[in-house]
N, C-alpha and C positions, 0 to 999 in steps of 0.2 A: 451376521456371521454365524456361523455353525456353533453350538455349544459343544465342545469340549468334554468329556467323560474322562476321568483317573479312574483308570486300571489299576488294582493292585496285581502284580506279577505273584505266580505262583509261589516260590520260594519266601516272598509278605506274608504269605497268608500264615502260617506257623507261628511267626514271629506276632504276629498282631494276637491272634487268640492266645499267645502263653502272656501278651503283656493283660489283655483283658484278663485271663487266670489268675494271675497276680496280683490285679487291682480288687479281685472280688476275694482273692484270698486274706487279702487285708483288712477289707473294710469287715469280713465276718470276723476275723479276731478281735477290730472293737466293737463286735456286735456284741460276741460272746464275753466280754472282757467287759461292756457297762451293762448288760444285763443281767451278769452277775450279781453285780454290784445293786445292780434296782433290785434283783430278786432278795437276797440277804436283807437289804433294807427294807424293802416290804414286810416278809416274814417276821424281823425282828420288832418293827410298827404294829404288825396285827396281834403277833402273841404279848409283846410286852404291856400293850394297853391295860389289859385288866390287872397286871401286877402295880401298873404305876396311880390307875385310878385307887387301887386299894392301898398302897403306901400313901395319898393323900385324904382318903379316909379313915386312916386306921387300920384297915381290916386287908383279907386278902381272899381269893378262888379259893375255893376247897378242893384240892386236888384230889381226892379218892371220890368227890364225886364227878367230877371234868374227868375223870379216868374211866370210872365205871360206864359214863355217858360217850363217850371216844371208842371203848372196847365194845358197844352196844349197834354203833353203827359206824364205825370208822374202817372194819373190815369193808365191808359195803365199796362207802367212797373211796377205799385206797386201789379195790380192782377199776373201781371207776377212773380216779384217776389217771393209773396204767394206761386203760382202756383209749382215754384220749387223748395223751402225752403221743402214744404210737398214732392212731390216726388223722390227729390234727397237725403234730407239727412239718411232716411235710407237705402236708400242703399251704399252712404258713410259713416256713421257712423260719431260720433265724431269729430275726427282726420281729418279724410279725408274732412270732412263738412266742416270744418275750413279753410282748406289748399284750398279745391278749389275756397269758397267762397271770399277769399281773396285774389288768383291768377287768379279768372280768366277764361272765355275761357273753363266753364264747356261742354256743347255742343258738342264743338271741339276736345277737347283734355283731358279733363278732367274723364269724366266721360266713354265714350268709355276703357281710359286705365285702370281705378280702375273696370268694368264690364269683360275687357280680363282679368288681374291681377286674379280675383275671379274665373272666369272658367277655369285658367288654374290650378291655386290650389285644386280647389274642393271643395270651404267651399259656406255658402250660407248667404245668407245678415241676417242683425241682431244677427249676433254669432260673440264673440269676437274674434274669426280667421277673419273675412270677416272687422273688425276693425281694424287688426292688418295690414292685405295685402293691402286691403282700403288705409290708410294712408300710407306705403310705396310706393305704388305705383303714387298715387299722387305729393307725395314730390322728389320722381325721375321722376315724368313728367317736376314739375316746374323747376329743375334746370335744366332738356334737355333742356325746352325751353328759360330758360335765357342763355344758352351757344350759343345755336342756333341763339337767336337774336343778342348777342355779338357778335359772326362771322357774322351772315348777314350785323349789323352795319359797322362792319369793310372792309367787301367785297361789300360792296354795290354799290361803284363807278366800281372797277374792273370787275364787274358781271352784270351791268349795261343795256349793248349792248344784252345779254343772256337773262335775264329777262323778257324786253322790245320785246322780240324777236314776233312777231305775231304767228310763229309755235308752241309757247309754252302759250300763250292765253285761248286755248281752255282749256289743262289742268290745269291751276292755277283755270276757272272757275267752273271744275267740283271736286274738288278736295275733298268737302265736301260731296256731292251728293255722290261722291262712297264711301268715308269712311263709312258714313251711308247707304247705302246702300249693301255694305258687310255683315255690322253688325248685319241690320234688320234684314236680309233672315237667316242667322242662326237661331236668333229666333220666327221669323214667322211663318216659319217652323214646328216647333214643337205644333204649336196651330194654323194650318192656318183657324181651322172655326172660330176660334175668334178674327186671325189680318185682315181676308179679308176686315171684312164691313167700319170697323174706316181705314181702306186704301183707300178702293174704295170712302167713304165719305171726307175724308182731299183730297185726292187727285183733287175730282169733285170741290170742294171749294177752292183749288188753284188753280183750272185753269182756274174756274168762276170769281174769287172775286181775280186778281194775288194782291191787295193791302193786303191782309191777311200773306203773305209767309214773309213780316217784321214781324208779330207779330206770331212765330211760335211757341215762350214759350207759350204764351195765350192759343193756340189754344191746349195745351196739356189737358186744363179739361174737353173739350168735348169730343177730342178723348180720353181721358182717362176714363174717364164715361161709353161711349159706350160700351169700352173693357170692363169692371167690369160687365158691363149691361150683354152681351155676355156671357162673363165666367158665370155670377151667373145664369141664363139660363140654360145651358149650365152642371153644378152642378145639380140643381134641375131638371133636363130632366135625368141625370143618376141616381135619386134616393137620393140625397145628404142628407143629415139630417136625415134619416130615421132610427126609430133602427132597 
């Protein structure tokens, strides 16, 4: 016998995407609603530590020196912060915003896996798919890497002499370089008149000014700038906006 296809009729279709609207409008209120709630508790866990370590020894932070050291570089990482609040969380969405913000080690690990996670799916940032894969795939990063550090904790004496080894030196140091590095060229590629110049420009300024490669979050709104600069160029050179 012939299989059968269900048509949705045109007048379904409305109906069906406001009940999907709806479903995902929910589910982000308890996104936003227990990330909250991790987030507070988190901050409250990190900064209270050394008040409670120092209430069980006696003593307490010196706050005019934790002041002086916060005003010395805290300017710094608060545009940094900014910096990646805007360009990370939509392409993490929600879920995923939350979980890496509060694990951690976005750069590294983070965000690399929620961008593979997305292009091997097929969905694209800002769709409640790329929020759905987003958040899984971050929350199976974080526990890989809480198992991983568990074992490393626990192997760390026996693995010790390996580690330390000087033949394995070089690659511990370039470890990140080629992650990102893999990563870039995939998509560099695909736009390379408008990664060349914010490459060739970061690049000259790292290896003029090497005290800038600490502040590598910072340096993303000018490279990031340039690029948009480029692209919108780049639009308007092909006719962009025109009816």
């Amino acid at each position: 016998m012939k299989e059968e296809k269900t048509v949705l009729a045109p007048e379904a279709l409305p109906a069906a995407d406001s009940e999907k609207q709806a479903v995902f409008e929910a589910y982000n209120k308890g996104t936003h609603l227990f990330g909250r709630i991790a987030s507070v508790i988190t901050l409250v866990l990190l900064l209270g530590v050394p008040f409670v370590i120092g209430g069980y020894l006696g003593t307490g932070p010196d706050l005019k020196a934790a002041g002086s050291g916060f005003l010395a570089i805290g300017l710094v990482w608060f545009v940094s912060c900014i910096a990646e609040w805007l360009v990370y969380t939509p392409m993490l969405g929600a879920g995923g915003g939350y979980l890496a913000f509060i694990t951690g080690n976005l750069i590294n690990m983070k965000i690399p896996c929620a961008v593979n996670a997305r292009d091997i799916v097929g969905v694209k940032a800002g769709t409640p798919e790329n929020e759905i894969i987003s958040t899984l795939s971050i929350a199976t990063s974080s526990l890989v890497t809480i198992l991983v550090l568990a074992l490393g904790v626990a192997l760390l004496i026996p693995l010790q002499p390996l580690l330390q080894s000087p033949a394995l030196a070089p690659a511990f140091d370039n470890v990140v370089p080629a992650l990102f590095g893999a990563m870039a060229y995939k998509y560099f590629r695909r736009n390379l008149d408008v990664a060349a110049l914010p490459l060739l420009v970061m690049s000259l300024l790292f290896i003029l000014i090497p005290g800038l490669i600490s502040s590598t979050s910072f340096m993303i709104l000018p490279s990031g700038a340039l690029a948009i600069a480029l692209a919108w160029l780049k639009y308007k050179k092909a006719g962009g906006g025109k009816q």
